[in-house]
N, C-alpha and C positions, 0 to 999 in steps of 0.2 A: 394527353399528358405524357410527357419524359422522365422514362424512369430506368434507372439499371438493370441489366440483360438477369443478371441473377437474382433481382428482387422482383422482377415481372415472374420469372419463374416458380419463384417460392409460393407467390403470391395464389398463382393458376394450380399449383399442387393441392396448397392447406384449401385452395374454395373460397376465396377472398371476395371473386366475383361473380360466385355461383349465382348471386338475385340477379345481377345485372345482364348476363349470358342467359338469365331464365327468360326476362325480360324481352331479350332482343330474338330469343329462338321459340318463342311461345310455348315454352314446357316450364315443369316442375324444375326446383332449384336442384333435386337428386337427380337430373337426367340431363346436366352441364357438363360430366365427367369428358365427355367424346369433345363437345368442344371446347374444352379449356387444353387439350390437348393438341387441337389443331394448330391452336395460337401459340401454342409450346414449339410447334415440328415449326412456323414462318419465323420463329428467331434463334431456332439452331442452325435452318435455313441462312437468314442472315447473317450469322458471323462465321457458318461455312464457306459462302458464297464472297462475303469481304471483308473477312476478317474480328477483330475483338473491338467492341465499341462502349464507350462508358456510358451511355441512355440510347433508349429506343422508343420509339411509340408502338401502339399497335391502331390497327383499322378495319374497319368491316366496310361495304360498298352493295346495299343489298341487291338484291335478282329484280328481275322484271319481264312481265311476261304480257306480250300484245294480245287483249282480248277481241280486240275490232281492230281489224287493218293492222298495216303493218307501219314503215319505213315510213319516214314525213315526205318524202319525191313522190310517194304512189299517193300518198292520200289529202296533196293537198293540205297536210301541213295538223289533219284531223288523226290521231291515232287513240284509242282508247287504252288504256294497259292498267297493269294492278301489279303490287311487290310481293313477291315469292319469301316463304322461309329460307332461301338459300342464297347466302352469299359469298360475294371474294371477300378474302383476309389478306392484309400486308403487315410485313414490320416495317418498319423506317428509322432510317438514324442518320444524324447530319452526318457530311464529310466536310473536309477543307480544299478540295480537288476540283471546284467549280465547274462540276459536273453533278447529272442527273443520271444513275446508276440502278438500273430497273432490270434484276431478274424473274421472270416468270416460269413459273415450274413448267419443265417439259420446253420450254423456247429458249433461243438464245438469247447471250445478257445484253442490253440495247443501252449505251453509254449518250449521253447528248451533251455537248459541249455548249458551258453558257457564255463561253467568250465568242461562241462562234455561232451567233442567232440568224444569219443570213436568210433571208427568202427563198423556199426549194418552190420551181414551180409556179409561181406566183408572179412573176415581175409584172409590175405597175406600169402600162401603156400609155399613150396620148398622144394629142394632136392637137393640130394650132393649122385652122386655114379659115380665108375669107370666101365668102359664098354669096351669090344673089340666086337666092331662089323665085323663079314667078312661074312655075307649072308644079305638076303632079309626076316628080321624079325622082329614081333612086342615085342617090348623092353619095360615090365613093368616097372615104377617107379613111385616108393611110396611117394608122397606128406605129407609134416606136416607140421601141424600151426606154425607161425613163433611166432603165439602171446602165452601169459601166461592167462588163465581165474583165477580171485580171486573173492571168493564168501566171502563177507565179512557182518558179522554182529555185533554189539557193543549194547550191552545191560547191563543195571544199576539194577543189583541184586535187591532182597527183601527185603533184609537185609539190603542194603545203607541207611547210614542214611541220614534223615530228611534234606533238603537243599543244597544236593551232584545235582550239576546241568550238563547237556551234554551242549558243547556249538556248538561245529563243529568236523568236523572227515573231516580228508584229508590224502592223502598217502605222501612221501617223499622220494627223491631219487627213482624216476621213469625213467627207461631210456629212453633217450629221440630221442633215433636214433634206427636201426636196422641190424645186419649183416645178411644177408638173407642166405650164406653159410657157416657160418663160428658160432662159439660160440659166443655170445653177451656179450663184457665185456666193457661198456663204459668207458671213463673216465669222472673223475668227475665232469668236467664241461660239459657232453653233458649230464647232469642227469636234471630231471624234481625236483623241490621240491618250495611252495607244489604243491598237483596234484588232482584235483579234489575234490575239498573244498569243503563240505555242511555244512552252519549255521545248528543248531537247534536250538530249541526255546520250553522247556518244554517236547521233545519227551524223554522215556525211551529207545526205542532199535529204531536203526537204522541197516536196510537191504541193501545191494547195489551190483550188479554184474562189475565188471572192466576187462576190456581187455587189458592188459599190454605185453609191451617190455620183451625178458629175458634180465636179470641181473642176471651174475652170480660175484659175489662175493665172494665164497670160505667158507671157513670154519673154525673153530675155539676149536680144539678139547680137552681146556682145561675145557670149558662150562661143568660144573655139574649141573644144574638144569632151570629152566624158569624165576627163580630169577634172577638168574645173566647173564640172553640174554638182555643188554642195551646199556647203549651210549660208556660206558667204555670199552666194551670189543667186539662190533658189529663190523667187518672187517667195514672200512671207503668206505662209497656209498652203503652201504645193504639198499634197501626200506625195510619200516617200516611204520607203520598205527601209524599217530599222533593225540592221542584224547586230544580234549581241554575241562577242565571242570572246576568248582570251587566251596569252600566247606567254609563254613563260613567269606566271601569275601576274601578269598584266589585263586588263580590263580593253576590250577592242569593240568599236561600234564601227560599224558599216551604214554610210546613208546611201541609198541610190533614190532616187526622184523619179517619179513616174512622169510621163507626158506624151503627147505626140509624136515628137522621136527623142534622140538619144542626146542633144545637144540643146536646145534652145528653147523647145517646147515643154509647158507645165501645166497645159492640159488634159484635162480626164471627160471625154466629152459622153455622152449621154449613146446608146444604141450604137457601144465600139466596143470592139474585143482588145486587150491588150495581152502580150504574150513576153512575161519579162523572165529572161533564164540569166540569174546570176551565178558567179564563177569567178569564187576566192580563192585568188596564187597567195593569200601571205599577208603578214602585216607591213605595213610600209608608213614611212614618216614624213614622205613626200607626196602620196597621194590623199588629196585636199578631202576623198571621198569616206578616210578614215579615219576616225577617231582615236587616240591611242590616251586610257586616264593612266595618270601615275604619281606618283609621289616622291621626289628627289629629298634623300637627306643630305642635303651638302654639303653641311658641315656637320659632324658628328660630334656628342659631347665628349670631353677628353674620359680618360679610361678611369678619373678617383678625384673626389675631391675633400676636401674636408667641412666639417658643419655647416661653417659659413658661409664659404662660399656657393656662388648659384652657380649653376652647368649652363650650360649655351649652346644653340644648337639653331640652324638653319635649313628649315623646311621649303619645297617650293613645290607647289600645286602643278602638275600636267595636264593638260586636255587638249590636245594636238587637234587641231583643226575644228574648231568650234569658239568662233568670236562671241556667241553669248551665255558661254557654260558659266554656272551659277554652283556651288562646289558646296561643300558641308565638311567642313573638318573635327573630328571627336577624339578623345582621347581615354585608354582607360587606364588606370595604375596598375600594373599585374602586380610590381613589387616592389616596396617602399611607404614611407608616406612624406606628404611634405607638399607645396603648393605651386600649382602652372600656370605662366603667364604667355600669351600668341600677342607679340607684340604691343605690353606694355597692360592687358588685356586680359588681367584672371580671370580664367576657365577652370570651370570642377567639373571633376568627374563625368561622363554624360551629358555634361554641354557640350555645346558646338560653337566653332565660329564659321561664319560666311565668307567664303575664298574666291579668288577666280587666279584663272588660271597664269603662268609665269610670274604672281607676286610674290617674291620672295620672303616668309613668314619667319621671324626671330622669337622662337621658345626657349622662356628664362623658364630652370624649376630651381626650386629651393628646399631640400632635402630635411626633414625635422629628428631624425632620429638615422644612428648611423645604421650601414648596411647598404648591402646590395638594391639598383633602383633598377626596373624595365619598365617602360611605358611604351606602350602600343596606338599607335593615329591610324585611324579610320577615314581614308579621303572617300568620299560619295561624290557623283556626279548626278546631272540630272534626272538621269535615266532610272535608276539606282545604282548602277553600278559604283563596286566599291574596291578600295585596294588596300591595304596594311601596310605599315611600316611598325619595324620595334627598334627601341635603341636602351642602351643597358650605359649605367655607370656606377659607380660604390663611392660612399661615403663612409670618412673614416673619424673618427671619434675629435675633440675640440683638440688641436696640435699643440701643447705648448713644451716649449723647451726655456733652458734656463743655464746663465753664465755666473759665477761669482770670481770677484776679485776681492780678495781679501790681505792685498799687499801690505794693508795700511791698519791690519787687526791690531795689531799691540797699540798703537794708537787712538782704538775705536772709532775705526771708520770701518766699512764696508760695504761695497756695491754692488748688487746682484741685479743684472738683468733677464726680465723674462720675455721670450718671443713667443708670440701668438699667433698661428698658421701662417708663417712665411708667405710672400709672394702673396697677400692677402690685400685688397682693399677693402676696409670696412673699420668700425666701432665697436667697442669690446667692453662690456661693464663689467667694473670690479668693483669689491667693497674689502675693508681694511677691517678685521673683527676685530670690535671691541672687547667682546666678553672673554676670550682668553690670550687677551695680550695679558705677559707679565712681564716685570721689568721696566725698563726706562731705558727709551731710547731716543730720538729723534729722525723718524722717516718726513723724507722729502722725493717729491717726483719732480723729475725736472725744475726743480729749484723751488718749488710751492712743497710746503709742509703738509703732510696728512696727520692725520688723528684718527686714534680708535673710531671706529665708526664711521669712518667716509666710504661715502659711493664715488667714481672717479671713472671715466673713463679713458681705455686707451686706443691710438687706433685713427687713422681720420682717410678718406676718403683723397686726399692728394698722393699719400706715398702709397708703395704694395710692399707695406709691411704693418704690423703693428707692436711695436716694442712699448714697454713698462721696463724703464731705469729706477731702481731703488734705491736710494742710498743712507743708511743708517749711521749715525752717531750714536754709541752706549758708551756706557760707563762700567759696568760692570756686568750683569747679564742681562737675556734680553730674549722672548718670545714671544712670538706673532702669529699670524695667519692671516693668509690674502685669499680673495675667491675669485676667482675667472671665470668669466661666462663667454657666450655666445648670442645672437639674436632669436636664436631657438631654445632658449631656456636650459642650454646643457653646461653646466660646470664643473670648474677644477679647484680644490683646496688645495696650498699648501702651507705646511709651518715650519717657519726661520726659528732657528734657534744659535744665540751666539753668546760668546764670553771672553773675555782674555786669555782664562787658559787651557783654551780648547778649539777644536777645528769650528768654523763654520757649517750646517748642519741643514738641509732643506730637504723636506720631505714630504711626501704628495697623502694626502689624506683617504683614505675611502670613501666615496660619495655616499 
C-alpha cells in the first residue's frame, strides 16, 4: 500500500502497526518499538538519498537460513532451508525517470535504465548446417552471434556554432523479433522505433555500445554519396540513429542509416560489429541528412482592427527534408477572446489540425470583445518535436463616425450620414427605437421609409464600406434613436434631436 512519507511516519510513532510488526517479528505488540523505528530510519533514508516524494511503500523480504546443503549447483537442485526472524526492509516510491533506482545502505547507488534493457553476457548463438551422419563421431559446429554489436558515438564539431544544442539520440526501426535460422528480415511492424532513447542536457559527444537484432533491408544502388543516404531514398524499415537537436529555437533532426557501408548498403547483418562515429558541423538546409521543423508566419496580421473585422494571417508548416512528415498544428489564446479558423476550418482551443509540410495554412480569427489579441501555434512533428510561433493584434471598439447636412433645416429636411468601420466589408444590424421617438418626422434610408421599430441592415459584402444615409422630413420637432451593432453583439446608440429653431443635435448614448 501507498501512502504519504509523513502519514507512514505518524502512523509508525502513535503504534498503528504495532499487531502487525508483532505479527511478522514474533513478539508482543510492546516490543515493536525498535522496529517500527527501523521502517522510520529506510524512509528518511529515502527521501535523503532522492529527494521529497508524495507516497511510498514500505517492505520486508524475510531471512533464510540452509539447514541441509547449501547452493542449488552443489546439491543437485535439493536444498533444505527454514525463514529466520530477520529481515531486509525497503521503501519504495515511484519515479517518472524510467529508471530503477536502488540504494543499499553501506553500497553504492545502482541506477538501471528501462529504455536500455539490452542483453549483458548472454547473446543468443546458432547454427544452420547439413550433415550425413553414418558412424560414432564428434560433429564440429560452428556457432554465431545471432545479435548485431553498434558502437555508436555522436559528437558536436568545434566548429558548431554557438547555441547548436544535443537534445537525445535514439535508434529507429530496430527489429524487434529474431529468426535464429534463417536471415532476419522483419516486417515493418515487428520493428522497434524509437529504441533506446537518451535525453541529454548540454553534453557535446555522446558514447554508447547496443546489441541489436539483424535487419536486413537490402540495398540501393543508385546511392552516390552520404548526402543523399536519407528518408527519401532509405529502403523502408532500414534502422537509422535519430539525433534530436536545435539551433536558434529551431527544432533539428539528424538521420544517419546504418548499413554495410557508408553509401548504398542497409544492411545490419547478424555476428558483425558496426562502428558509427558521427560529427555534427552545423545545421544545413541543403543536407538531405537533416531535418530542420519550423513554422513560417508569412504574412502577419495587420497591427489593429476593429470588431468586425477578421485578422488574416498566413502560416506555413517547415520539415526540411522529410517527404512523409505528418505535423500537428495547436493553438492557444494567451490574450483575447473570440473565434479560429485554419482554412475555413474552426479550431478551439487545444484542438489541432493535421499539416504537412510547405502547405501554405490561411488563419481567419475573429475577435468578440475589444482589446489586445496574442495567439500562440504550436507546430509538432513526428518525432515530437515542437516549435512556437506568437502573433499579437488589437481590436478596437465598433467604429462609427457621422456627417450631418442640414443646409435644407428651415425647410425640414436633414441628412445625416453615419459610417461604420471604414474600409470594412460586412453587414451591420440596426434597429430604429420605437419607444422614444417623439415628434413627427419622416425617416427614409435610401429612398425606403422606416418606422419606429424597424430592424434594417446596413452594410453588404460588395463595397469596403458600410454607410447608413438618413434623411428626415419634420415639421416641427423631432426625436429619435438609432442602435448600431456588430456581428459580435457590440453596440452603439444615438439620439437625433431637431427643430426649426435650433441646431441639429446627435448624441451617442451610454451603452
Amino acid at each position: 500500500m501507498m501512502k504519504s512519507i509523513s502519514t507512514w511516519k505518524q502512523e509508525l510513532t502513535e503504534g498503528a502497526h504495532a499487531a502487525r510488526l508483532a505479527a511478522l517479528y514474533c513478539c508482543t505488540p510492546d516490543k515493536t518499538p525498535a522496529q517500527a523505528a527501523r521502517y522510520t530510519a529506510v524512509l528518511d533514508g529515502l527521501e535523503t538519498t532522492f529527494g521529497a516524494h508524495t507516497e511510498a511503500g514500505l517492505y520486508s523480504a524475510p531471512g533464510r537460513t540452509e539447514i541441509g546443503g547449501n547452493h542449488t549447483d552443489h546439491q543437485h537442485g535439493r536444498v533444505l532451508a527454514g525463514s529466520v526472524n530477520i529481515d531486509m526492509i525497503a521503501a519504495a516510491a515511484p519515479n517518472s525517470l524510467n529508471q530503477l533506482r536502488v540504494q543499499s545502505e553501506g553500497y553504492d547507488l545502482c541506477v538501471i535504465d528501462l529504455a536500455d534493457l539490452t542483453a549483458r553476457n548472454a547473446l543468443v548463438m546458432s547454427a544452420r548446417e547439413y550433415l550425413h551422419v553414418d558412424s560414432d563421431e564428434d560433429i564440429p559446429v560452428t556457432l554465431e552471434r545471432c545479435a548485431v554489436r553498434l558502437d555508436l558515438s555522436v559528437t558536436l564539431a568545434e566548429s558548431c556554432p554557438a547555441g547548436l544544442a544535443l537534445h537525445s539520440v535514439s535508434l529507429r526501426n530496430v527489429a524487434g523479433c529474431m529468426t535464429p535460422f534463417g536471415e532476419n528480415r522483419p516486417d515493418v511492424k515487428e520493428l522497434l522505433s524509437p529504441y533506446g532513447g537518451l535525453s541529454l542536457s548540454g553534453e557535446r559527444r555522446f558514447e554508447r555500445c547496443y546489441y541489436l537484432y539483424e535487419n536486413l533491408r537490402g540495398e540501393n544502388p543508385a546511392i552516390r554519396s552520404q548526402a543523399e543516404r536519407d528518408l527519401s531514398r532509405a529502403p523502408k524499415g532500414a534502422t537509422l540513429v535519430h539525433i534530436e537537436a536545435s539551433y536558434g529555437g529551431r527544432p533539428l533532426n539528424y538521420y544517419v542509416f546504418l548499413g554495410g557501408n557508408t553509401f548504398t548498403d542497409f544492411n545490419l547483418r547478424r555476428n558483425h560489429r558496426y562502428t558509427v562515429e558521427v560529427n555534427i558541423l552545423g545545421p544545413s538546409d541543403v543536407d538531405t541528412r537533416v531535418s530542420t521543423t519550423d513554422l513560417l508566419v508569412d504574412e502577419a496580421p495587420a497591427a489593429g482592427h476593429n470588431l468586425s473585422q477578421t485578422a488574416r494571417m498566413i502560416l506555413t508548416p517547415v520539415c526540411t527534408n522529410d517527404p512523409d512528415a505528418e505535423m500537428t498544428l495547436r493553438y492557444t489564446l494567451l490574450e483575447g477572446a473570440g473565434s479560429l479558423a485554419i482554412n475555413d476550418l474552426t479550431i478551439f482551443p487545444g484542438g489541432f489540425r493535421t499539416v504537412r509540410p510547405g502547405e501554405p495554412l490561411e488563419v481567419t480569427y475573429l475577435q468578440s470583445k475589444e482589446g489586445r489579441v496574442r495567439i500562440r501555434f504550436l507546430l509538432t512533428d513526428a518525432y515530437g518535436n515542437s516549435v512556437s510561433r506568437e502573433v499579437s493584434t488589437r481590436y478596437s471598439p465598433l467604429a462609427i463616425a457621422y456627417t450631418v447636412d442640414e443646409s435644407d433645416r428651415t425647410g425640414g429636411r436633414v441628412e445625416i450620414v453615419f459610417s461604420l468601420e471604414a474600409d470594412m466589408i460586412g453587414e451591420y444590424p440596426c434597429c430604429y427605437d420605437s419607444a422614444t421617438t417623439t415628434g413627427s418626422s419622416l425617416v427614409s434610408l435610401g429612398g425606403s421609409l422606416l418606422f419606429p421599430g424597424n430592424a434594417f441592415t446596413v452594410g453588404d459584402y460588395s463595397v469596403m464600406s458600410a454607410e447608413c444615409p438618413l434623411s428626415f422630413s419634420f415639421s416641427d420637432s423631432y426625436t429619435g434613436r438609432f442602435t448600431f451593432g456588430d456581428c459580435n453583439g457590440n453596440t452603439r446608440t444615438f439620439e437625433i434631436h431637431m427643430d426649426k429653431r435650433g441646431p441639429v443635435t446627435v448624441t451617442e448614448l451610454a451603452s
